[in-house]
C-alpha positions in Angstrom: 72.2 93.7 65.2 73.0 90.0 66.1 76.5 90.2 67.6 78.1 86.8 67.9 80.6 88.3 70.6 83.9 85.6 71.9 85.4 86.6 75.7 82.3 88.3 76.5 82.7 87.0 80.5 86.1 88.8 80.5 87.0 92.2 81.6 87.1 94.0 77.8 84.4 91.9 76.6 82.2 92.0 79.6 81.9 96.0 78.6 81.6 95.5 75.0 78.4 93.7 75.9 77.3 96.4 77.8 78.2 98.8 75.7 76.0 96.7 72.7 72.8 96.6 75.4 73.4 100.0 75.9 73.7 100.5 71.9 70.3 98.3 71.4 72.4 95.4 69.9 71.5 91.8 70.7 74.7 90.3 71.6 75.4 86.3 71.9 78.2 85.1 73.9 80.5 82.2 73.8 80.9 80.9 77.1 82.5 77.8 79.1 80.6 75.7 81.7 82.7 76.9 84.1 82.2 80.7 83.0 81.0 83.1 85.8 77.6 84.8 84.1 76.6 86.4 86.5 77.3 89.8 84.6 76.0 88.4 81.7 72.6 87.5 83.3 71.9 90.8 84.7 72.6 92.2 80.9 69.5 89.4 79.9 71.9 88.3 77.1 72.1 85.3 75.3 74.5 82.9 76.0 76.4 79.7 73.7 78.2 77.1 75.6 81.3 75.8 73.7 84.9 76.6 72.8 86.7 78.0 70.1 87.3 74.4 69.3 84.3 73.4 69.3 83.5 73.6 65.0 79.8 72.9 65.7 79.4 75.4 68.2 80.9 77.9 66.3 79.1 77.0 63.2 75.6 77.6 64.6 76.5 80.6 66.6 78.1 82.3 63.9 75.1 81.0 61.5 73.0 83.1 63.7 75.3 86.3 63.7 74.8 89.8 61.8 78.6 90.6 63.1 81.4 88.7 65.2 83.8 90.4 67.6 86.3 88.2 68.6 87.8 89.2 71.7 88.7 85.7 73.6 92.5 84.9 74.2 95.0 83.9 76.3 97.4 86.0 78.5 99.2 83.7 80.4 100.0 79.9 79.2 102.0 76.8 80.7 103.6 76.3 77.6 104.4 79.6 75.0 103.2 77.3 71.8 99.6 77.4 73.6 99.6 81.2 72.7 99.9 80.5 69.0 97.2 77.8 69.1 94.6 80.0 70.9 95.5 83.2 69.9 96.7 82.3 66.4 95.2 79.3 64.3 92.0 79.6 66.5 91.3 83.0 65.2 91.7 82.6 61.6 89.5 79.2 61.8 86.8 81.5 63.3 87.3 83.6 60.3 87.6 81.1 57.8 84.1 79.2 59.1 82.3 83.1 59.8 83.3 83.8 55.8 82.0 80.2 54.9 78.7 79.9 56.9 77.8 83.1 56.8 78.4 85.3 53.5 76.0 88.2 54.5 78.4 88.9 57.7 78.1 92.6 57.8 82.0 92.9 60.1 84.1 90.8 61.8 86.4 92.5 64.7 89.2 90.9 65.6 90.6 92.7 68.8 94.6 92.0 68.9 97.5 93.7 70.8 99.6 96.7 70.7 102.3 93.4 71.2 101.4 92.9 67.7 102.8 96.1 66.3 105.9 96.4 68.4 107.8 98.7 70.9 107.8 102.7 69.2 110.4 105.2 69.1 110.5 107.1 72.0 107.6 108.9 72.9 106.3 109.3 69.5 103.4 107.1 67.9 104.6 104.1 66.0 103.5 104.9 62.2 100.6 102.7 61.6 102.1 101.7 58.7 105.5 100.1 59.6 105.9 96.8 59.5 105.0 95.0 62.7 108.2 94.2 65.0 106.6 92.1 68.1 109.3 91.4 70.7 106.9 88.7 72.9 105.8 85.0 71.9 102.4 86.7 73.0 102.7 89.6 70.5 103.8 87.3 68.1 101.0 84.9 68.5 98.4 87.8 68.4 100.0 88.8 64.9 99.9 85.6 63.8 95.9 85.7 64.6 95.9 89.3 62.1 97.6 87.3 59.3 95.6 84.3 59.5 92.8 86.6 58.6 94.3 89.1 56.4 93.9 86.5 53.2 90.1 86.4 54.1 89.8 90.5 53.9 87.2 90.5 50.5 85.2 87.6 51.9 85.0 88.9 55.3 84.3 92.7 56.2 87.0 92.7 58.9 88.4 95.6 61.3 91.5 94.6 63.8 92.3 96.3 66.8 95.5 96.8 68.5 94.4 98.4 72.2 97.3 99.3 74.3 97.2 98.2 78.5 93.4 98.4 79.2 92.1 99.8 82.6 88.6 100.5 84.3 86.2 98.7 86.6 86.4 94.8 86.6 90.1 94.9 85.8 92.6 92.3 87.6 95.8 93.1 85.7 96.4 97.1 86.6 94.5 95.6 90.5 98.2 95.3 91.9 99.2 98.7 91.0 95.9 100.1 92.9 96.8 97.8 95.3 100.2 99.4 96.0 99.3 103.0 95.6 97.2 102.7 98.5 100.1 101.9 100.7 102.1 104.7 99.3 104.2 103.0 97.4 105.0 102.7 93.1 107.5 100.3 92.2 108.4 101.1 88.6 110.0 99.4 86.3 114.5 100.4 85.5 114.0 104.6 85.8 110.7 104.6 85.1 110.7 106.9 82.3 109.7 104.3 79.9 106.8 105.5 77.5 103.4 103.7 76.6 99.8 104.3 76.1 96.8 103.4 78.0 93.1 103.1 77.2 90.0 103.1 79.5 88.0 99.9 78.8 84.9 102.4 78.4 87.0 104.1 75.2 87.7 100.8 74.4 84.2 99.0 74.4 83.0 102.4 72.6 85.5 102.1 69.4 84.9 98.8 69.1 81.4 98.8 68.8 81.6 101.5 66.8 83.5 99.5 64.1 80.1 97.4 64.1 77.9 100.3 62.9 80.2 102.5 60.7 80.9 102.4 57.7 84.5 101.6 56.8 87.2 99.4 54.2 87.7 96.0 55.3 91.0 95.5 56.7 91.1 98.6 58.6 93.7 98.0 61.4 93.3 99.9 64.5 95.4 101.4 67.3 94.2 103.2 70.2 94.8 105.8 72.9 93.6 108.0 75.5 95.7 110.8 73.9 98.3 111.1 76.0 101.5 109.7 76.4 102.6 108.1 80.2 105.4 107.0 81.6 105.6 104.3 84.1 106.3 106.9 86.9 103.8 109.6 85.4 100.9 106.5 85.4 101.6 105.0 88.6 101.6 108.8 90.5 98.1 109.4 89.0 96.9 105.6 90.0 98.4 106.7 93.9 96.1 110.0 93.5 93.4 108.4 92.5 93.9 106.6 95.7 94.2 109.9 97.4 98.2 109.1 98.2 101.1 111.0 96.3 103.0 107.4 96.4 107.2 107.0 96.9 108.8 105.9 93.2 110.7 102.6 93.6 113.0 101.9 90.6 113.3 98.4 90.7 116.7 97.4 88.5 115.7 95.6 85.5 118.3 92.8 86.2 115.9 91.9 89.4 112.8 92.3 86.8 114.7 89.6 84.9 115.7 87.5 87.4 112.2 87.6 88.3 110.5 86.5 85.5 112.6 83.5 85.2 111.9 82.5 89.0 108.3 83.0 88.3 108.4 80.9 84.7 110.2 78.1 86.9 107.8 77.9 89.6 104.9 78.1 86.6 106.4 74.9 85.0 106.9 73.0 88.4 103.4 73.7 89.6 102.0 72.8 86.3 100.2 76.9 86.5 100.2 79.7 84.1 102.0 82.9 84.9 101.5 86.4 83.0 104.9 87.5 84.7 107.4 85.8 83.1 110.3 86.1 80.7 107.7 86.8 77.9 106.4 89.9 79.8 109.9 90.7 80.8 111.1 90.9 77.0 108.1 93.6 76.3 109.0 95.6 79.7 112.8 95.5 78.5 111.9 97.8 75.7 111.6 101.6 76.0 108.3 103.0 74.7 105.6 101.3 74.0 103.4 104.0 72.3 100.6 104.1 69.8 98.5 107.0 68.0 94.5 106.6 67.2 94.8 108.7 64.0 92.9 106.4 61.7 90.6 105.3 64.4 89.7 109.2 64.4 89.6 110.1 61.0 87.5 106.6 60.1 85.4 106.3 62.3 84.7 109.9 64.0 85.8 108.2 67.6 87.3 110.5 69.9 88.7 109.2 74.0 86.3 110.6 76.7 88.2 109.2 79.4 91.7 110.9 80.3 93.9 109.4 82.8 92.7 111.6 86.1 89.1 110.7 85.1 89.3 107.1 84.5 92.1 106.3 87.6 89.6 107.8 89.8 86.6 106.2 88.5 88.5 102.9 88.8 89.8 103.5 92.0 86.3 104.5 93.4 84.7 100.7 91.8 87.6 99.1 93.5 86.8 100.4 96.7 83.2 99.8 96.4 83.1 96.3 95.1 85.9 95.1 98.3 88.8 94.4 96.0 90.8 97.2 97.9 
């Protein structure tokens, strides 16, 4: 199978194209001229210089495709109206232009946000069927890429996932944590008893392209897990062990979280920079659980998690130790 795949230099996408290699797809990625392929190159894939704004571009790599997985996004902007352009319009224009040029798509992933859905009750899934509640411009922004789609669902076979924190080698967002475990040390958010899910980026890459090759109604909307549930404290302590430390808990008062985001949005906009810690992230921190259940994903699509947190924090740990980013 063609994949047309967007983000594939990233740290999700970069395994999805592995994981199609590995699958004996042909993948196709969308990259900048300033994109680092060196990953790519040693895969042998194909590569498509251009942007999501780039219609042409687009036109002929999608032309070309037997499936899309659209994975490219933003984080992190200057300005929180450059989330809804990039994560938002540009995704349903790659939809609308995949269902025109190219009729005989045979699925269309869209990977979105657990920001999408909303905070959860507790430590209890949120049902995948209550109406999404994001608390973030970014959450927002990747809902607003779902319903941009969602009027295209019986012209384009399309499946959506909404991955909670992502982990695993090649990962700069969870580096910090890593970082600090070595050193003994966890600072966690208020008590630290907050809930949320995680997923290895190997579970990840392996549901996703999973979506490519079973069977399954378009519009299917996915969340996914690793099965358990974590707190900030419980995550953190296995991240320190993986580290081979049993690290010291440092609640950090969510009025200094606050504070900090603003500081850090402040010094963003003066230095003309992006920051992924700011107010935005604040408001999704501020809530209590963040949890999500891969029931569907499971009953759909026969997908099951392989990597539980021990296995995956150690696996990680180990790749940051060998690579010199620790």
């Amino acid at each position: 199978m063609r994949v047309f795949v967007t983000g594939g230099t990233g740290f999700v996408g970069s395994h999805v194209v592995e994981r199609l290699v590995d699958r004996g797809h042909d993948p196709l990625c969308l990259i900048r001229k300033t994109s680092n392929t060196a990953h790519l190159d040693e895969l042998g894939v194909d590569t498509h210089v251009g942007s999501l704004a780039d219609v042409q571009t687009m036109r002929a790599a999608v032309e070309d495709a037997d499936a899309v997985v659209h994975i490219a996004g933003v984080i992190k902007v200057r300005e929180f109206d450059d989330f809804y352009t990039i994560n938002g319009e540009a995704t349903g224009e790659l939809g609308r232009l995949a269902a025109e040029v190219n009729p005989d798509l045979e699925r269309f992933v869209y990977v979105s946000s657990v920001s999408a859905q909303g905070p959860s009750d507790g430590p209890e899934p949120r049902p995948h069927d209550r109406t999404p509640q994001p608390v973030s411009h970014y959450g927002r922004s990747k809902l607003l890429g779902e319903e941009r789609l969602e009027p295209l669902v019986d012209a384009l076979p399309l499946t959506i996932f909404r991955p909670p924190p992502v982990y695993g080698p090649r990962d700069y967002e969870m580096l910090a944590a890593f970082q600090m475990a070595k050193y003994g040390i966890a600072p966690v958010y208020g008590d630290g008893e907050g809930y949320l899910s995680l997923i290895h980026v190997h579970d990840l890459a392996r549901a996703i392209v999973k979506a490519l090759e079973a069977d399954h109604p378009s519009g299917s909307v996915f969340a996914i897990d690793d099965g358990e549930v974590h707190t900030w404290k419980t995550l953190t302590r296995d991240f320190g062990r993986a580290m081979g430390k049993e690290p010291r808990h440092v609640c950090v008062p969510r009025v200094l979280f606050h504070a900090a985001g603003h500081v850090s949005e402040a010094f963003g906009r003066l230095t003309n920079r992006a920051t992924i810690f700011n107010t935005d992230k604040v408001a999704e921190m501020a809530q209590g659980s963040w949890v999500c259940g891969s029931v569907q994903l499971r009953e759909l699509l026969d997908w099951q998690p392989r990597w539980p947190i021990e296995k995956g924090a150690r696996q990680t740990a180990e790749w940051y130790l060998e690579e010199g980013w620790i």
